[in-house]
Backbone and ligand atoms as CSV (ligand in chain L), in Angstrom:
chain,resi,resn,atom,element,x,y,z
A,1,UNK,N,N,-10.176,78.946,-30.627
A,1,UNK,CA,C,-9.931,77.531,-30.371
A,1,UNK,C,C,-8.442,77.309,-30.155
A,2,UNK,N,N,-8.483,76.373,-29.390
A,2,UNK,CA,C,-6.961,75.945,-28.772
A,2,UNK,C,C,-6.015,75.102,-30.490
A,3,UNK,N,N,-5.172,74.562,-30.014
A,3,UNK,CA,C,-4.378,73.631,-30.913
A,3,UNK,C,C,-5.164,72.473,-31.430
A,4,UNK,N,N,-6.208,71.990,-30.418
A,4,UNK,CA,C,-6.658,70.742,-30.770
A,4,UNK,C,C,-8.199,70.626,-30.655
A,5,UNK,N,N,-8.956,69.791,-31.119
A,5,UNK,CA,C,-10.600,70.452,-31.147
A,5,UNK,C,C,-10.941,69.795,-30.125
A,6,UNK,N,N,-9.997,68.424,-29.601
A,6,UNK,CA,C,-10.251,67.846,-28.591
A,6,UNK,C,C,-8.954,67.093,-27.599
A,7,UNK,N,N,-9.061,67.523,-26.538
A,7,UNK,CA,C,-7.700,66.897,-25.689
A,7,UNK,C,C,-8.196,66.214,-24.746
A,8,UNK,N,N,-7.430,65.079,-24.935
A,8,UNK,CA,C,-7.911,63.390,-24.013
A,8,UNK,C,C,-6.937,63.198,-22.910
A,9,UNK,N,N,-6.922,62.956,-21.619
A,9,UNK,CA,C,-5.943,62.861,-20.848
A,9,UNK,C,C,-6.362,61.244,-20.160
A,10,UNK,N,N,-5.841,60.333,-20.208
A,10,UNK,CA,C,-5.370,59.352,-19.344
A,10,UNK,C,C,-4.554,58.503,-18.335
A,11,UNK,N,N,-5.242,59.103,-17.409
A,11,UNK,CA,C,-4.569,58.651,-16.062
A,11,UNK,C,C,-2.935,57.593,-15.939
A,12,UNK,N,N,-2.040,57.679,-16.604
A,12,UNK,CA,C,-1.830,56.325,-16.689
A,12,UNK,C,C,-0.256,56.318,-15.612
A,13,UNK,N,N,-0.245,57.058,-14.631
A,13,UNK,CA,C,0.763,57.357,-14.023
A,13,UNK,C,C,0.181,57.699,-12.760
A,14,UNK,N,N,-0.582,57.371,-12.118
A,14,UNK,CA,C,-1.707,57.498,-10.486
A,14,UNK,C,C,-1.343,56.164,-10.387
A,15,UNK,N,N,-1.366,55.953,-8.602
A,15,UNK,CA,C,-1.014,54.312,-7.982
A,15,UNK,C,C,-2.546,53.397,-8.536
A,16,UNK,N,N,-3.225,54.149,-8.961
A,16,UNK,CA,C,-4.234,53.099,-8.824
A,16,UNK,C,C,-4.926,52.786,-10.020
A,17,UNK,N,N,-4.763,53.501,-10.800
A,17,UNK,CA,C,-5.275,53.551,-12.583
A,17,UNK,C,C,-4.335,52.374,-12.972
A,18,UNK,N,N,-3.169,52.555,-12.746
A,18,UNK,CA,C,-2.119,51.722,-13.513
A,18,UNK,C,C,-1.921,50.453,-13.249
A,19,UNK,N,N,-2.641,49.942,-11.994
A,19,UNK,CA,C,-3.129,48.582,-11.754
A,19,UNK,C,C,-4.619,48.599,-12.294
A,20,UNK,N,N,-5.408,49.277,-12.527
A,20,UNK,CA,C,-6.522,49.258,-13.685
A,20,UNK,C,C,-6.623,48.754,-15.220
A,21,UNK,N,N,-4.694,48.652,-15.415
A,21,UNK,CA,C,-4.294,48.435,-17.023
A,21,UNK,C,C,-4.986,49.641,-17.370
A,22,UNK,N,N,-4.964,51.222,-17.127
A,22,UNK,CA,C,-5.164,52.408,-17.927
A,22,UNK,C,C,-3.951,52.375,-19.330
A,23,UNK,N,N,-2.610,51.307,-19.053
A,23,UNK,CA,C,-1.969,51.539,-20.545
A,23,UNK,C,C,-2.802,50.974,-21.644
A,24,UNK,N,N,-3.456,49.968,-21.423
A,24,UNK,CA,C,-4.963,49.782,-22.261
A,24,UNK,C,C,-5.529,50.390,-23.141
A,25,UNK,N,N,-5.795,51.329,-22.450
A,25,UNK,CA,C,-6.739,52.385,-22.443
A,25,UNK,C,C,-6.398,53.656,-23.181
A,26,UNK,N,N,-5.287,53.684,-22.530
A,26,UNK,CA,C,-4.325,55.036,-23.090
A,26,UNK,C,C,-3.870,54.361,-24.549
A,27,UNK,N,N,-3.617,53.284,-24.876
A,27,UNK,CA,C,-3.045,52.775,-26.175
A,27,UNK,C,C,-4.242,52.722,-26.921
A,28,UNK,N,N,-5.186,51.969,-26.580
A,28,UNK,CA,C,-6.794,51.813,-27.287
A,28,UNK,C,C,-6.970,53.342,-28.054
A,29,UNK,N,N,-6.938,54.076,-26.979
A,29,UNK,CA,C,-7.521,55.762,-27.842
A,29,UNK,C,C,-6.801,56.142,-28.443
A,30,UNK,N,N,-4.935,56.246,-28.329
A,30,UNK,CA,C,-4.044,56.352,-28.670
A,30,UNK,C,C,-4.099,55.728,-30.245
A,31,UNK,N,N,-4.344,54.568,-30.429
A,31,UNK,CA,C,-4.340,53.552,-31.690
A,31,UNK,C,C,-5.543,54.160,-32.666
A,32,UNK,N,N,-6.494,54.300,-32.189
A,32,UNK,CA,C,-7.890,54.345,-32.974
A,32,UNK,C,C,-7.785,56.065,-32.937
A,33,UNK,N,N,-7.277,56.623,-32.984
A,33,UNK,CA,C,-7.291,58.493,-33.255
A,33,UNK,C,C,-6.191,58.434,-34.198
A,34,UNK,N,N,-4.945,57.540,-34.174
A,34,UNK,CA,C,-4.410,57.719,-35.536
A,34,UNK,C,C,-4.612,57.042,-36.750
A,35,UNK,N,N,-5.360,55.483,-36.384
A,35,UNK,CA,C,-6.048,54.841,-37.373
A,35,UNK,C,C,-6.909,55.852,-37.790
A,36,UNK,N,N,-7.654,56.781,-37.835
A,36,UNK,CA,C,-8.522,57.461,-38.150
A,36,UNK,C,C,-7.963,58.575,-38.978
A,37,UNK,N,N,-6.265,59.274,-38.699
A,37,UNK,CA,C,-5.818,59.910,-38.906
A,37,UNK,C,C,-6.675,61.439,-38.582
A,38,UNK,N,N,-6.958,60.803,-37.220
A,38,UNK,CA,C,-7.552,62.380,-36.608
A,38,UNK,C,C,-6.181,63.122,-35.805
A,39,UNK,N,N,-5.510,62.442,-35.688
A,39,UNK,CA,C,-4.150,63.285,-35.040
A,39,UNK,C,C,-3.861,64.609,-34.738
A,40,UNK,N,N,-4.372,65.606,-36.196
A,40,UNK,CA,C,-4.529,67.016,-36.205
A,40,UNK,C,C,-5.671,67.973,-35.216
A,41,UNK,N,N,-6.621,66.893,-34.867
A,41,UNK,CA,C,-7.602,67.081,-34.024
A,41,UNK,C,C,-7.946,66.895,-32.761
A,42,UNK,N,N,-7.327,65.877,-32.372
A,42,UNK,CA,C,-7.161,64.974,-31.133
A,42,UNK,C,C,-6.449,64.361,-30.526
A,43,UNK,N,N,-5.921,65.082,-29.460
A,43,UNK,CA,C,-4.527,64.942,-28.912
A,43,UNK,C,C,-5.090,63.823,-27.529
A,44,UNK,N,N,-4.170,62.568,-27.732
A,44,UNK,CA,C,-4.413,62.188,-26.703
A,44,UNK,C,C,-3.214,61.901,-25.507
A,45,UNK,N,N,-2.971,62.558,-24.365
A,45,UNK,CA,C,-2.177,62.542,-23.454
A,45,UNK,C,C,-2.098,61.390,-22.777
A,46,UNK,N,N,-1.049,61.021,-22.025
A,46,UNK,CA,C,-1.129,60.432,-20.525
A,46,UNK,C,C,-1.442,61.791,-19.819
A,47,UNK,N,N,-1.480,61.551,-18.722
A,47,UNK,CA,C,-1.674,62.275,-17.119
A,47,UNK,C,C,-1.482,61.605,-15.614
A,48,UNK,N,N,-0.885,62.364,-15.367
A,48,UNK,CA,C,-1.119,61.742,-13.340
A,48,UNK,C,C,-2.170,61.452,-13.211
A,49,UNK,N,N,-2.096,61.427,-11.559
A,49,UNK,CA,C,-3.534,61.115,-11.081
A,49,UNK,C,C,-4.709,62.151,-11.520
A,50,UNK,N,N,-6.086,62.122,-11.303
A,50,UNK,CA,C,-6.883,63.477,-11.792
A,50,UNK,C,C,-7.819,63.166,-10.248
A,51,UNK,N,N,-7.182,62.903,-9.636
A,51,UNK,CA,C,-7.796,62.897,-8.139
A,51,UNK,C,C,-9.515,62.157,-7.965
A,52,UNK,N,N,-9.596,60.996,-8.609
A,52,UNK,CA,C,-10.712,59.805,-8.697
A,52,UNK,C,C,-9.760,58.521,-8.524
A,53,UNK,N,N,-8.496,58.441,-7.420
A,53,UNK,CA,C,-8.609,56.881,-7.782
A,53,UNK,C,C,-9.126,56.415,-7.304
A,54,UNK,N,N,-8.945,54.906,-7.726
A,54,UNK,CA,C,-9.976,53.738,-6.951
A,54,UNK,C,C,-11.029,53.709,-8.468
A,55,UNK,N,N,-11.574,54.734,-9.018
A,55,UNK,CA,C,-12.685,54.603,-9.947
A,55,UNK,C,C,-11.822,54.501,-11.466
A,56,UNK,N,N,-10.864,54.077,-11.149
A,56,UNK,CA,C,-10.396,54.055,-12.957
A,56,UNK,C,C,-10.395,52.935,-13.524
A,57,UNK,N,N,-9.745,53.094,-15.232
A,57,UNK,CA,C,-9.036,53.730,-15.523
A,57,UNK,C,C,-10.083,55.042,-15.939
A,58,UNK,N,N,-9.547,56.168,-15.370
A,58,UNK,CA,C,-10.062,57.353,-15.262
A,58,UNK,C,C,-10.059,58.602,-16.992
A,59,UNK,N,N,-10.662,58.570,-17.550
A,59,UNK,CA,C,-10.316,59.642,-18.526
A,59,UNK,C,C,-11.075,60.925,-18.670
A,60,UNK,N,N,-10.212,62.049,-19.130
A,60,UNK,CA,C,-11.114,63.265,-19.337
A,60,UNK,C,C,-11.297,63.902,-20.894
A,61,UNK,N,N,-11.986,64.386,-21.279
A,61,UNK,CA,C,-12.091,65.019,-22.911
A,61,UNK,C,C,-12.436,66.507,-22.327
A,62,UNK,N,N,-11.464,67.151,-23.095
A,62,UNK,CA,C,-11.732,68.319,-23.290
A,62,UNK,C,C,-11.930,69.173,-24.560
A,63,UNK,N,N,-12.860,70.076,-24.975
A,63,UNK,CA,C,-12.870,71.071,-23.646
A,63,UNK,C,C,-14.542,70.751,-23.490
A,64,UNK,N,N,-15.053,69.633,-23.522
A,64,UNK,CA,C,-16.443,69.634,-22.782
A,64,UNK,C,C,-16.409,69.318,-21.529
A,65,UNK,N,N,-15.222,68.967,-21.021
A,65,UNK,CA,C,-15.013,68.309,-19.708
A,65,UNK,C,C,-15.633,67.041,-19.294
A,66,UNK,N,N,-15.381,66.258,-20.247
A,66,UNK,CA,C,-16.060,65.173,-20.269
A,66,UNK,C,C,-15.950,63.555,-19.304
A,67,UNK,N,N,-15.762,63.814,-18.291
A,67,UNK,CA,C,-14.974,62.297,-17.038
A,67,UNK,C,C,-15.759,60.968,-17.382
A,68,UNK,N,N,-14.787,60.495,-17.530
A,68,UNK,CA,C,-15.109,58.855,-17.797
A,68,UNK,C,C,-14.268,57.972,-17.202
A,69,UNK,N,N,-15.155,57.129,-16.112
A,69,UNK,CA,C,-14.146,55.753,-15.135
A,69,UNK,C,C,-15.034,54.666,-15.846
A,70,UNK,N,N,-13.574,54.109,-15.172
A,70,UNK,CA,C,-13.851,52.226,-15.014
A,70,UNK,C,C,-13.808,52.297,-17.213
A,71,UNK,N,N,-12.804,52.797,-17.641
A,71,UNK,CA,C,-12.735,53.090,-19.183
A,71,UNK,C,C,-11.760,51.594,-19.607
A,72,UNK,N,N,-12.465,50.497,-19.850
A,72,UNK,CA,C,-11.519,49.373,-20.037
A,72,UNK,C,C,-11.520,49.482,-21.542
A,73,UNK,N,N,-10.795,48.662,-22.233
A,73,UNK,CA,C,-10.779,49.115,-23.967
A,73,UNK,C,C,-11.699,48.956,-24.333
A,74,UNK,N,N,-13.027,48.137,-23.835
A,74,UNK,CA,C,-14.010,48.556,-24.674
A,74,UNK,C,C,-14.798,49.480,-24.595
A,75,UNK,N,N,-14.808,49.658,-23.484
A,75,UNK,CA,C,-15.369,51.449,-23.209
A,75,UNK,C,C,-14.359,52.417,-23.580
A,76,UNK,N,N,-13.760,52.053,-23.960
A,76,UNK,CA,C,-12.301,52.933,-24.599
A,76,UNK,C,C,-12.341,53.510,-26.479
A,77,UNK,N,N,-13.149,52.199,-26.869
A,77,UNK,CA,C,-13.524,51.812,-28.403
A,77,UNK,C,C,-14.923,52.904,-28.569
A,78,UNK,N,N,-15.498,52.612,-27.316
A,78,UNK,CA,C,-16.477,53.432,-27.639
A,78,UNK,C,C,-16.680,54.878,-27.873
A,79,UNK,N,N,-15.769,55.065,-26.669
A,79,UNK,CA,C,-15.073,57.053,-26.619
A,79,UNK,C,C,-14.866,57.148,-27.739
A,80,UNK,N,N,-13.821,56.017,-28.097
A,80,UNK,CA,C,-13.207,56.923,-29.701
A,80,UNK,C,C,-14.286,57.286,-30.415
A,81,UNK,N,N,-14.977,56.087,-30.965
A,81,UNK,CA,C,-15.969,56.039,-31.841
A,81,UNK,C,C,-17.143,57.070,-31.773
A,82,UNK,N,N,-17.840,57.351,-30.328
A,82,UNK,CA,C,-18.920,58.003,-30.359
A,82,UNK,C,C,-19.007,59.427,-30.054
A,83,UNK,N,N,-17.512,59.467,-29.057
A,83,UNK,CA,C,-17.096,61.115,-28.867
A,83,UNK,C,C,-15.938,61.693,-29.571
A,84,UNK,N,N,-15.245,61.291,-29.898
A,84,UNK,CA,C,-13.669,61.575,-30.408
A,84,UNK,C,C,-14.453,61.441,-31.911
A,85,UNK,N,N,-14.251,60.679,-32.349
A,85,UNK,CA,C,-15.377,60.523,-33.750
A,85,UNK,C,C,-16.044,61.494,-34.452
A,86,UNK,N,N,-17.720,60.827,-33.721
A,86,UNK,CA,C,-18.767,61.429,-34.145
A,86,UNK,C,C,-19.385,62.885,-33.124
A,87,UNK,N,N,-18.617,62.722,-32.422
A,87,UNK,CA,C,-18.830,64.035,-31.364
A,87,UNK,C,C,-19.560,64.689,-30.271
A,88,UNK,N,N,-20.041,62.709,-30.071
A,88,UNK,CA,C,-21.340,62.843,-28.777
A,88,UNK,C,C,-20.488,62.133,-27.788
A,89,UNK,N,N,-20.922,62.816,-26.636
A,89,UNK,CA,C,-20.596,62.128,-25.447
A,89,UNK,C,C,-21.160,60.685,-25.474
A,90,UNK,N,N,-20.461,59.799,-24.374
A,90,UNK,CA,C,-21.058,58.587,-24.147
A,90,UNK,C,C,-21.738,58.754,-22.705
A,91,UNK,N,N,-22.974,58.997,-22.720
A,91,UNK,CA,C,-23.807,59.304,-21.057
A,91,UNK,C,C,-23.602,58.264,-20.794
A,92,UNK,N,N,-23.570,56.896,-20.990
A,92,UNK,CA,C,-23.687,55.738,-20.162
A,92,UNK,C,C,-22.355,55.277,-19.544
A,93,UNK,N,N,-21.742,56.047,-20.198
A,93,UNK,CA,C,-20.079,55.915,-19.586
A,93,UNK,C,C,-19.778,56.962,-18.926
A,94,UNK,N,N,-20.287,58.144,-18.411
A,94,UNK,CA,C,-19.614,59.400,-17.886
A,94,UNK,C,C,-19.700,58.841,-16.257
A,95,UNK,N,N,-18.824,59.925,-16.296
A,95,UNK,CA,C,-18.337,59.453,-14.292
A,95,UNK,C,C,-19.134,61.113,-13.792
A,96,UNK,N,N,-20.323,60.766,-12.916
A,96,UNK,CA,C,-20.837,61.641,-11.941
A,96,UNK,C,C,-20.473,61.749,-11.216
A,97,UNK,N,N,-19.862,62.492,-10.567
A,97,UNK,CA,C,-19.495,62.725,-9.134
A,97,UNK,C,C,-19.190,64.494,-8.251
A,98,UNK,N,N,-19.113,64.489,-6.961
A,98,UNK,CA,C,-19.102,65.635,-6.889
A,98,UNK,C,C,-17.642,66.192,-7.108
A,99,UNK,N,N,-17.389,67.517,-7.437
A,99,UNK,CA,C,-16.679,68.271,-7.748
A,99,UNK,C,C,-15.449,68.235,-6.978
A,100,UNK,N,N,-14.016,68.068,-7.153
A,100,UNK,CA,C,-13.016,67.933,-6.247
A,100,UNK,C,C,-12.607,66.499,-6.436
A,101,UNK,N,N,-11.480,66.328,-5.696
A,101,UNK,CA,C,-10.926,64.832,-5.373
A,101,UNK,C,C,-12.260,63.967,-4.700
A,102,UNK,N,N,-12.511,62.614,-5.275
A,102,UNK,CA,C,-13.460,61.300,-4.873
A,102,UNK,C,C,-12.252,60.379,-4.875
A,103,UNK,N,N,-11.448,60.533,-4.117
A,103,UNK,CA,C,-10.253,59.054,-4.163
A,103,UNK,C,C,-11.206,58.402,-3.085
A,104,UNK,N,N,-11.412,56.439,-3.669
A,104,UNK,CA,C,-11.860,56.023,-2.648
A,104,UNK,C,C,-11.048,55.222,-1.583
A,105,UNK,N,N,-11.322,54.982,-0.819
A,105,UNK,CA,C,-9.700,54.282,0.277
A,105,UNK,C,C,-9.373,53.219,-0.232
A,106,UNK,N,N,-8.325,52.858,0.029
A,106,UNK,CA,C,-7.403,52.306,0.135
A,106,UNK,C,C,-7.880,50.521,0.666
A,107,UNK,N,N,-7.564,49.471,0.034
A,107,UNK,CA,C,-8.365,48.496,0.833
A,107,UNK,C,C,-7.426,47.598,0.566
L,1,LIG,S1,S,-4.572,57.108,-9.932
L,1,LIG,FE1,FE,-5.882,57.634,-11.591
L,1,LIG,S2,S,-7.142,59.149,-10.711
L,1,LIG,FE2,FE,-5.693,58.799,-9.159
């Protein structure tokens, strides 16, 4: 096992997350992993783009590889709580898509 049992990356530096309010998002998980004093466990990053904009605020969990858009704080509350937490993914929040960059245009 790596340093951390789980590493969170949020978009919060891509042109298009950051008009999403991903600092939200990034603070939401950020706040509720040290309220928890999971810190030793769960590292949560910023990140660039992760090549989905248009679908954010974009987040990933690793190492299940877990993608989650459109993550506003309350879908943000929930990550913590149900994956960061208790250690289940949230299916109703995961981002499907195919493999590679899905940036959608520009409008
Ligand atoms: S700006 Fe967030 S995925 Fe590209």
């Amino acid at each position: 096992m790596g340093q951390y049992a789980r590493h969170v990356f949020v978009c919060t530096s891509g042109k298009t997350c950051t008009t999403q309010d991903s600092a939200t998002t990034f603070q939401v998980l950020k706040d509720r992993v040290r309220d928890a004093a999971l810190g030793p466990h769960v590292r949560v990053n910023h990140s660039g783009c992760l090549g989905q904009c248009g679908h954010g605020p974009m987040v990933v969990v690793y190492p299940e590889d877990v993608w989650y858009d459109g993550v506003d704080a309350a879908a943000a509350e929930r990550i913590f709580a149900e994956h960061l937490r208790d250690g289940t993914p949230v299916e109703s929040l995961r981002y499907v898509a195919p493999p590679g960059d899905n940036k959608l245009p520009k409008t």
